[in-house]
C-alpha positions as CSV (number, residue, x, y, z in Angstrom):
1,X,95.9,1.5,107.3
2,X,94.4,-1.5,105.2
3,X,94.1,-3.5,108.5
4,X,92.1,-0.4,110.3
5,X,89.7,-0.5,107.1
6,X,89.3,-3.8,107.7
7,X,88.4,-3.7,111.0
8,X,85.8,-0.5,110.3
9,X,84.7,-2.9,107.7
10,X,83.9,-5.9,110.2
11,X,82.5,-3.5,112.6
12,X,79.9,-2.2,110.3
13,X,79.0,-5.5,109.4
14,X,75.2,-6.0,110.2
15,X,74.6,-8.5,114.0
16,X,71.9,-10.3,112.5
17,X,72.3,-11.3,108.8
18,X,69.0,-13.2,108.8
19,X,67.4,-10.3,109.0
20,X,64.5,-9.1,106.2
21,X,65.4,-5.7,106.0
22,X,68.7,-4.5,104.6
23,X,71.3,-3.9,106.5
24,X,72.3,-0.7,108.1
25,X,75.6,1.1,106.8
26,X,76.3,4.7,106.8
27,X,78.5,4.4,103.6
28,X,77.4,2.6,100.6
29,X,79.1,2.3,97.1
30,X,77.8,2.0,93.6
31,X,79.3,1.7,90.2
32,X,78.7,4.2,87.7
33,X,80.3,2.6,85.0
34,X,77.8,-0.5,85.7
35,X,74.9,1.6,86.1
36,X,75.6,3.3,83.2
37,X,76.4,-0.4,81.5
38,X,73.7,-2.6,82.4
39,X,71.0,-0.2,82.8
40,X,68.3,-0.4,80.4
41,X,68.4,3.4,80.2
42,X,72.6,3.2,79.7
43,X,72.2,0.9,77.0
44,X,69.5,2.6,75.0
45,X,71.9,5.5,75.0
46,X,75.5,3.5,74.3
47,X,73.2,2.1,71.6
48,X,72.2,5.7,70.2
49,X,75.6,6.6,70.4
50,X,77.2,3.8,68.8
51,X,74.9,4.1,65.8
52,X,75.9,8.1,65.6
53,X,79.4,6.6,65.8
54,X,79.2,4.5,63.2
55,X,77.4,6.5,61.0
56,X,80.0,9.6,61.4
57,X,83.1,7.1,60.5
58,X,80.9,5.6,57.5
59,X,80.7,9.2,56.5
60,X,84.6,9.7,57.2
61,X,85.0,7.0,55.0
62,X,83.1,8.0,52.3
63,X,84.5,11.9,52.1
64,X,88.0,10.1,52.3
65,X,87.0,8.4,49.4
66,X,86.0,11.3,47.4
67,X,89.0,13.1,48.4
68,X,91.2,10.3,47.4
69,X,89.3,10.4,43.9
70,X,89.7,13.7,43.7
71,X,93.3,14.3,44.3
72,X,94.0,11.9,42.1
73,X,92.0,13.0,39.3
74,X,93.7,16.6,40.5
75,X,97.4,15.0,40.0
76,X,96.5,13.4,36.8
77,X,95.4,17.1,35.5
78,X,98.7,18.6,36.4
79,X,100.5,17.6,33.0
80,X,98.0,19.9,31.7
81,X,97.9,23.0,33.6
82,X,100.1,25.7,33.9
83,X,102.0,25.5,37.6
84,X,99.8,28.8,38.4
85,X,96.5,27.2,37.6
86,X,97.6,24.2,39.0
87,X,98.7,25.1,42.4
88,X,95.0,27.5,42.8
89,X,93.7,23.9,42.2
90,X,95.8,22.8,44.9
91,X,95.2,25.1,47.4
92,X,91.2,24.9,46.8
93,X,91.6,21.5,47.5
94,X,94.1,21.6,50.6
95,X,91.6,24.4,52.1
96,X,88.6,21.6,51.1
97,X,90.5,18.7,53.1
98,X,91.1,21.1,56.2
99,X,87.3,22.5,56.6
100,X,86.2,18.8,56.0
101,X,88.5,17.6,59.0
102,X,87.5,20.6,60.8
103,X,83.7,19.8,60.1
104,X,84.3,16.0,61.0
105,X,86.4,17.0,64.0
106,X,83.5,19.0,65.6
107,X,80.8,16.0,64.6
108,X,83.3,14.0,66.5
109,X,83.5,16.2,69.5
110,X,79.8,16.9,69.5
111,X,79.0,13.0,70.2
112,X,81.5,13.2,72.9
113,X,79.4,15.7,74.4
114,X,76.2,13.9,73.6
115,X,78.0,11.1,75.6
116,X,78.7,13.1,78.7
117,X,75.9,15.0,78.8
118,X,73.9,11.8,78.3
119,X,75.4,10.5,81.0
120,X,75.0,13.0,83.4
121,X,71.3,12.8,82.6
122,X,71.3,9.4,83.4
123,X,73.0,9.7,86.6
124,X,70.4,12.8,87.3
125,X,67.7,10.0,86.7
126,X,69.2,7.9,89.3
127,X,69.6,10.2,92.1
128,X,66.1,9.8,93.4
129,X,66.6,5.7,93.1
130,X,70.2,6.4,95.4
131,X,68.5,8.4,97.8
132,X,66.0,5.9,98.5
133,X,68.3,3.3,98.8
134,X,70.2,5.0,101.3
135,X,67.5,6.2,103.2
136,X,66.7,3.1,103.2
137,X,70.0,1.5,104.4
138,X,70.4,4.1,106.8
139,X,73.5,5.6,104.6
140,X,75.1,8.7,105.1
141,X,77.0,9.1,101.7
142,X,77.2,7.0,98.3
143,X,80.5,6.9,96.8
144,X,81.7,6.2,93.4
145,X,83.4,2.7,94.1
146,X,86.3,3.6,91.9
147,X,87.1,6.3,94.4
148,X,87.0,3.1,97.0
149,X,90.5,1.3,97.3
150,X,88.9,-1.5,99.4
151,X,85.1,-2.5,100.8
152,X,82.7,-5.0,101.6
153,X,80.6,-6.4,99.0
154,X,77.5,-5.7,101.3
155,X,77.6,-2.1,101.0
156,X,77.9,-1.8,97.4
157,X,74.3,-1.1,95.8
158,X,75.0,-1.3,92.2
159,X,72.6,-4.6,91.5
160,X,69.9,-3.6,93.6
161,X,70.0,0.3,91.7
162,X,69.9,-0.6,88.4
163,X,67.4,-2.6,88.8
164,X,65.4,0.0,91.1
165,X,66.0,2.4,87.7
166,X,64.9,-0.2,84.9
167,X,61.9,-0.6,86.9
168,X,61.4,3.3,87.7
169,X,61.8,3.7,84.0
170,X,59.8,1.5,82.8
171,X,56.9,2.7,85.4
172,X,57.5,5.9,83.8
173,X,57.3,4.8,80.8
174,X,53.7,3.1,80.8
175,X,52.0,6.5,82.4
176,X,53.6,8.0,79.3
177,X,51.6,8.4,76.3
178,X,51.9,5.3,74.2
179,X,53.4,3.6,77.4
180,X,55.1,0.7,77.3
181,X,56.8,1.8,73.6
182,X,60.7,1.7,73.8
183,X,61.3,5.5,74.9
184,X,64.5,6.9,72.9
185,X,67.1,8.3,75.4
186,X,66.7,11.7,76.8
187,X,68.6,13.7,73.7
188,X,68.2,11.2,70.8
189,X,66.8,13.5,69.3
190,X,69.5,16.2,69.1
């Protein structure tokens, strides 16, 4: 099987390699994961995210310490409470720590979704740059090249798309008002 890839492989390999234009394949392959990476776009948004990161386990640090404080002031009362009004202290506070984790839990899972929707928006803002690459190239399909067990280095377009998109972006970004600002990423604001 590998040597049959192979051999497709050679086959599609261009005639003339001192040719100009690029060469002709009917599958090409890019790298999400480096588009996503290295694009300026990608790392305005892993940036944003980071920072939300951070912030939300600075603020996970903070409520743990104020719950530490606060159990421990709690334990220190017991001596003095009865065990009825102590354990109604107790459960206020048990019930406290569980919406707290339930609040941070769903801050948690809300940048996850930031993340993937993020990403999907990038990936949407690419799709134009892909197709003219493989119209360009002649390409049938673009694949994922983790989906790709083995191919030529020739007919993977990750380089040449990211930098299509930085420039893309930052065209778009000078017809926009205040144009060549740094643009936040698409749902920085959310």
């Amino acid at each position: 099987m590998l040597i049959r890839l192979l051999a497709l492989l050679t086959f599609l390999a261009p005639a003339a390699w001192g040719q100009d234009e690029p060469a002709q394949y009917p599958i090409l392959v890019v790298d999400q994961e480096r588009l996503f990476a290295e694009s300026r776009l990608g790392r305005q948004i892993s940036t944003d995210l980071e920072q939300r990161a951070e912030a939300l386990a600075a603020e996970n640090r903070r409520i743990e310490g104020e719950l530490s404080a606060e159990e421990q002031a709690l334990t220190q009362r017991r001596a003095t409470l009865s065990p009825t009004e102590f354990r109604e202290l107790a459960d206020a506070f048990d019930a406290k720590v569980q919406r707290l984790r339930a609040e941070q839990d769903q801050k948690a899972r809300d940048i996850t979704r930031l993340r993937d929707r993020e990403r999907q928006l990038l990936l949407n803002s690419a799709g134009p740059v892909l197709g003219a690459i493989a119209n360009e190239r002649g390409a049938l399909i673009i694949l994922d090249r983790r989906n790709v067990l083995i191919s030529a280095d020739s007919i993977d377009i990750t380089d040449d798309a990211i930098a299509r998109l930085n420039e893309r972006l930052e065209a778009d970004a000078q017809t926009q008002p205040g144009g060549g600002e740094e643009q936040p990423a698409p749902g920085a604001s959310d």
